[in-house]
C-alpha positions as protocol buffer text, in pm:
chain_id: "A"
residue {
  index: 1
  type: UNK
  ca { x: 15317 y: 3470 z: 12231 }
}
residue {
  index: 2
  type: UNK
  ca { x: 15237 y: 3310 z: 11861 }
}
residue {
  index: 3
  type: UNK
  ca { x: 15082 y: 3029 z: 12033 }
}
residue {
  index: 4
  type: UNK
  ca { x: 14857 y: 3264 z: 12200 }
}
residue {
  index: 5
  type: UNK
  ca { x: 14815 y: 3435 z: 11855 }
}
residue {
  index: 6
  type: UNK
  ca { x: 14708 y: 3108 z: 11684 }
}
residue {
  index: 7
  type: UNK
  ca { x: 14480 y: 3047 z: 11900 }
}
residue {
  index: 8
  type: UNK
  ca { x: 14330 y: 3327 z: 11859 }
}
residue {
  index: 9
  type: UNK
  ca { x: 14313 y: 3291 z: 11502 }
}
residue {
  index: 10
  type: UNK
  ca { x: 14106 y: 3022 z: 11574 }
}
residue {
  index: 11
  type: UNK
  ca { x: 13893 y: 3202 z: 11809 }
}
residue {
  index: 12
  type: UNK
  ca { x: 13828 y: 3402 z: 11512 }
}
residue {
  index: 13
  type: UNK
  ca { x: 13739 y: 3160 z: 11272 }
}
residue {
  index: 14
  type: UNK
  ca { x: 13502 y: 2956 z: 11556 }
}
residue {
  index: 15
  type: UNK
  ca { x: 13321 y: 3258 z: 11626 }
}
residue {
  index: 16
  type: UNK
  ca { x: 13266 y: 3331 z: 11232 }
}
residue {
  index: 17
  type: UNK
  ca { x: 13155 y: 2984 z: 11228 }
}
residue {
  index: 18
  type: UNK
  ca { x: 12921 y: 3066 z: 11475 }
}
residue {
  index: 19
  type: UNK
  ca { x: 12743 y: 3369 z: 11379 }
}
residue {
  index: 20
  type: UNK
  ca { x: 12737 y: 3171 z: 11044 }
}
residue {
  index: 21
  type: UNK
  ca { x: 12530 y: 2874 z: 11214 }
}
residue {
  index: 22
  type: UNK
  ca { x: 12341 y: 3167 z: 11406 }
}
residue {
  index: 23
  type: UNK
  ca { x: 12216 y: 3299 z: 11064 }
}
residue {
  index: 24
  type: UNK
  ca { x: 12141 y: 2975 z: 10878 }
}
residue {
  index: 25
  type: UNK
  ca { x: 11935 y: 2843 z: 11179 }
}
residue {
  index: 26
  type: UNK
  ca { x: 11752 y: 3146 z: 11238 }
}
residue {
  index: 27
  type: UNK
  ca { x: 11642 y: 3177 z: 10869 }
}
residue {
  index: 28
  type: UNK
  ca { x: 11585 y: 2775 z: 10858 }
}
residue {
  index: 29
  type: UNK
  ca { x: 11327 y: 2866 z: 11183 }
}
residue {
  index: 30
  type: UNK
  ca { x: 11111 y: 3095 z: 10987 }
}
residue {
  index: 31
  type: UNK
  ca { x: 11019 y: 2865 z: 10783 }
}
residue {
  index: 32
  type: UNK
  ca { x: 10810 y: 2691 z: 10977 }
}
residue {
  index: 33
  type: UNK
  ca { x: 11013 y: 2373 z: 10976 }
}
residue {
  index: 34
  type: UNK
  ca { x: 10990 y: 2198 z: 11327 }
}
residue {
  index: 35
  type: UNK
  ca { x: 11194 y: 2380 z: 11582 }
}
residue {
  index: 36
  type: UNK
  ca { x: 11338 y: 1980 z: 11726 }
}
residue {
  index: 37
  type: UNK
  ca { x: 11503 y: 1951 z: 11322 }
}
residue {
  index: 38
  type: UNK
  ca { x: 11660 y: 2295 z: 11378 }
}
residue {
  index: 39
  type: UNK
  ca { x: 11812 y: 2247 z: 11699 }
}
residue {
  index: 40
  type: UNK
  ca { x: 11944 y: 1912 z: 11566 }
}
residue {
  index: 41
  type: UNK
  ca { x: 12076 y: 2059 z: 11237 }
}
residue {
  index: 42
  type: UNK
  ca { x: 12242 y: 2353 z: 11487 }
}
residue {
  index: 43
  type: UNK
  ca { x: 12399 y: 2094 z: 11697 }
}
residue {
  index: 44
  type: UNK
  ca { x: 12518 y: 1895 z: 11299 }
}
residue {
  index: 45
  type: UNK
  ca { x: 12626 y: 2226 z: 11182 }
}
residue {
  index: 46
  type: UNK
  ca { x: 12852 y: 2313 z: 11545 }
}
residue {
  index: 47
  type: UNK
  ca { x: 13033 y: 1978 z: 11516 }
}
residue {
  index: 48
  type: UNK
  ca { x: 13092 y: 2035 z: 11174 }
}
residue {
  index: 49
  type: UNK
  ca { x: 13265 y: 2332 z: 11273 }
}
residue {
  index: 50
  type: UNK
  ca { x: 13477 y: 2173 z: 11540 }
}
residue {
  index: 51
  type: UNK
  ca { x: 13574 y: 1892 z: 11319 }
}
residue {
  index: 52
  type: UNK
  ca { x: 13691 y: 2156 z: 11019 }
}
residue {
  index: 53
  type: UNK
  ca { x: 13901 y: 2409 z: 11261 }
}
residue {
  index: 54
  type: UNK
  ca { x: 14031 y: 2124 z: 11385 }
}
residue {
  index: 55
  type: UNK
  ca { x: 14128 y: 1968 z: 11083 }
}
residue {
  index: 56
  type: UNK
  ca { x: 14251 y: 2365 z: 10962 }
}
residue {
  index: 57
  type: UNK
  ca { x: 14483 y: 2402 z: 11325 }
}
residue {
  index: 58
  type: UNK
  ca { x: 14664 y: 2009 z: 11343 }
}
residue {
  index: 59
  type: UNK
  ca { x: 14772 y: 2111 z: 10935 }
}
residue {
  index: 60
  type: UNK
  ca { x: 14944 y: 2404 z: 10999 }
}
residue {
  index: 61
  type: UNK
  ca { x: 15080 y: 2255 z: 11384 }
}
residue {
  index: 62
  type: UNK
  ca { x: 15346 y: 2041 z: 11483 }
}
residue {
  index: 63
  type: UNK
  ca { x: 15212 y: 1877 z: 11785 }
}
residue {
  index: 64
  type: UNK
  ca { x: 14954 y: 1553 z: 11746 }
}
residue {
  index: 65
  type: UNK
  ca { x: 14647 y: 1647 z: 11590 }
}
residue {
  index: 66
  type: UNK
  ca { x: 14462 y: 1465 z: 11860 }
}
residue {
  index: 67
  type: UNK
  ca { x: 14596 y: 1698 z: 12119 }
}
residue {
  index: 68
  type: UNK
  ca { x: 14561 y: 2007 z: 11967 }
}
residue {
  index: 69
  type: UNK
  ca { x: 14197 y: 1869 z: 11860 }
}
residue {
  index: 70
  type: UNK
  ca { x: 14126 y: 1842 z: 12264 }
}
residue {
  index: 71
  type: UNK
  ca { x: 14279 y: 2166 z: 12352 }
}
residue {
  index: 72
  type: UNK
  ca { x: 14072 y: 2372 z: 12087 }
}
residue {
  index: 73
  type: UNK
  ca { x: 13760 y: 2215 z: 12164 }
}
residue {
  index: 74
  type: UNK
  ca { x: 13794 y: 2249 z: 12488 }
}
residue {
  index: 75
  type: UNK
  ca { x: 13855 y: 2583 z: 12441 }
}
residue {
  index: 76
  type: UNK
  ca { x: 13552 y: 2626 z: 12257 }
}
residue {
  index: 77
  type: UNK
  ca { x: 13344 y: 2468 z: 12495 }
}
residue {
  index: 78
  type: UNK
  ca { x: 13450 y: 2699 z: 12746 }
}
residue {
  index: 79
  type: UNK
  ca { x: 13332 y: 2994 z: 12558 }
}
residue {
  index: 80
  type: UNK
  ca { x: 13020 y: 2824 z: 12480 }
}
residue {
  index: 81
  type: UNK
  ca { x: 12993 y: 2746 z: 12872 }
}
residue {
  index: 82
  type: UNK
  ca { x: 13026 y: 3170 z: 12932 }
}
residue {
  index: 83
  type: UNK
  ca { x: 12803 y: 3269 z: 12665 }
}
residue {
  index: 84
  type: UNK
  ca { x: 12507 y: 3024 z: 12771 }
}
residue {
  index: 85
  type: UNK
  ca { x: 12599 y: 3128 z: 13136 }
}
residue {
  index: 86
  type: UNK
  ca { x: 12576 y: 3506 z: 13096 }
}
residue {
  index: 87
  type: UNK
  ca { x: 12347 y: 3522 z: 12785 }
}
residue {
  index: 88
  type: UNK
  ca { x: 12102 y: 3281 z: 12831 }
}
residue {
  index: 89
  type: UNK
  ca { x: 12149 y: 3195 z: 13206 }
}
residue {
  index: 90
  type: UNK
  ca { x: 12062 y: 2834 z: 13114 }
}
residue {
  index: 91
  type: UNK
  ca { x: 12173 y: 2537 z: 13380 }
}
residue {
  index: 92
  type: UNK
  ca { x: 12391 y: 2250 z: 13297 }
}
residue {
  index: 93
  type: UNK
  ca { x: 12219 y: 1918 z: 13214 }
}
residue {
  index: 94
  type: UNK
  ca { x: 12298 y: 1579 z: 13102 }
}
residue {
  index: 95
  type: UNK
  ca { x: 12169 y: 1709 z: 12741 }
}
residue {
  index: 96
  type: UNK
  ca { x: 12442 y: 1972 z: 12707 }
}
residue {
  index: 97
  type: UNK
  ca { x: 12739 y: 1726 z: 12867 }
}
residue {
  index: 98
  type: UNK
  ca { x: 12642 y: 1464 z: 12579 }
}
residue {
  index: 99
  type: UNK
  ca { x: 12655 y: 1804 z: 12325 }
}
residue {
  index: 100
  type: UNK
  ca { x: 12980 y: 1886 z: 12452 }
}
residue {
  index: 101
  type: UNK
  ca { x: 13150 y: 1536 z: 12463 }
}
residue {
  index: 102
  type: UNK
  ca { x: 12979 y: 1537 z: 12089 }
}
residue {
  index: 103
  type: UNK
  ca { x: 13153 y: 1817 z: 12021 }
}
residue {
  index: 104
  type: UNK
  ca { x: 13493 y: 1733 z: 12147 }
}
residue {
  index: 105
  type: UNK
  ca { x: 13483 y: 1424 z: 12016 }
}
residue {
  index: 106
  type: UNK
  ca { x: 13463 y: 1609 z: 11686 }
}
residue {
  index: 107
  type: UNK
  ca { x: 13749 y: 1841 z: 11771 }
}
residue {
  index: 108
  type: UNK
  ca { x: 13922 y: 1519 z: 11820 }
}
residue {
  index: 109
  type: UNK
  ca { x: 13829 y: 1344 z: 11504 }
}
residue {
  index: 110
  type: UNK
  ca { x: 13911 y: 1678 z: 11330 }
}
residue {
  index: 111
  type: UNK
  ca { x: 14298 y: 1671 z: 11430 }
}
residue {
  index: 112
  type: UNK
  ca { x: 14298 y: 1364 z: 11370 }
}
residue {
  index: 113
  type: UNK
  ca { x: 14257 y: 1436 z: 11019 }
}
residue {
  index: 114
  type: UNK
  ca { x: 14417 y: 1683 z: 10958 }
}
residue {
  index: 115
  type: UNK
  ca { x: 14732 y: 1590 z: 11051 }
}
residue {
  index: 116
  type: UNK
  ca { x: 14694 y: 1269 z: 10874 }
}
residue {
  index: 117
  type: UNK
  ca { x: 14514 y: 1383 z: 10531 }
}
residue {
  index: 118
  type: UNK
  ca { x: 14766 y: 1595 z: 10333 }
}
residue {
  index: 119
  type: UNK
  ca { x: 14660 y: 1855 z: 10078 }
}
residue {
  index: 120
  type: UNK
  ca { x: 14833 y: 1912 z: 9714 }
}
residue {
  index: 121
  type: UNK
  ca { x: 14770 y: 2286 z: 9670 }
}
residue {
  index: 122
  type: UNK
  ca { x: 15099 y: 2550 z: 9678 }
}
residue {
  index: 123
  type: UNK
  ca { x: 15153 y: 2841 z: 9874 }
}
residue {
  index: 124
  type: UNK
  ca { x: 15240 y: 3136 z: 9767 }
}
């Protein structure tokens, strides 16, 4: 049941990052800038995200950050794969399977470092 509970945590903080991207993107469109740039800074910014909550999980985790890196982008990926299926009803390409290996690949890299990069900072 905690595992279940941490990954929900990071549910949480994905879809924060999300909304966050949403935002920034959206207000990046209106201003006229060309809308190629912004889906390529939305696709920058996503990664980003991976790589940071999975840097964030593999710290606090005792299993290889690699793995958990895989096992939370994955899960990501598969509620990106429902929200694009029931939102936007759009079909699977070979541009979104190179965005999602991008994007686990970045999980990946994420755990990765994590677990090996070590923080000074005390908790209270």
């Amino acid at each position: 049941m905690t595992k279940v509970l941490e990954y929900l945590k990071y549910v949480g903080l994905f879809f924060i990052f999300i909304i966050g991207i949403a935002i920034i993107t959206a207000l990046i469109n209106l201003t006229g800038l060309n809308s190629t740039l912004v889906m390529k800074l939305g696709v920058i910014l996503t990664a980003i995200s991976f790589f940071v909550i999975g840097s964030i999980a593999s710290q606090n985790s005792k299993e290889k950050g690699y793995k958990l890196g895989i096992k939370l982008a994955l899960l990501f990926i598969g509620i990106l794969i429902i929200i694009n299926l029931i939102m936007f009803k759009s079909k699977f390409n070979i541009d979104r399977f190179i965005y999602y290996i991008i994007l686990i690949a970045s999980g990946v890299l994420g755990g990765s470092f994590g677990k090996n990069i070590k923080f000074n900072y005390k908790r209270k």
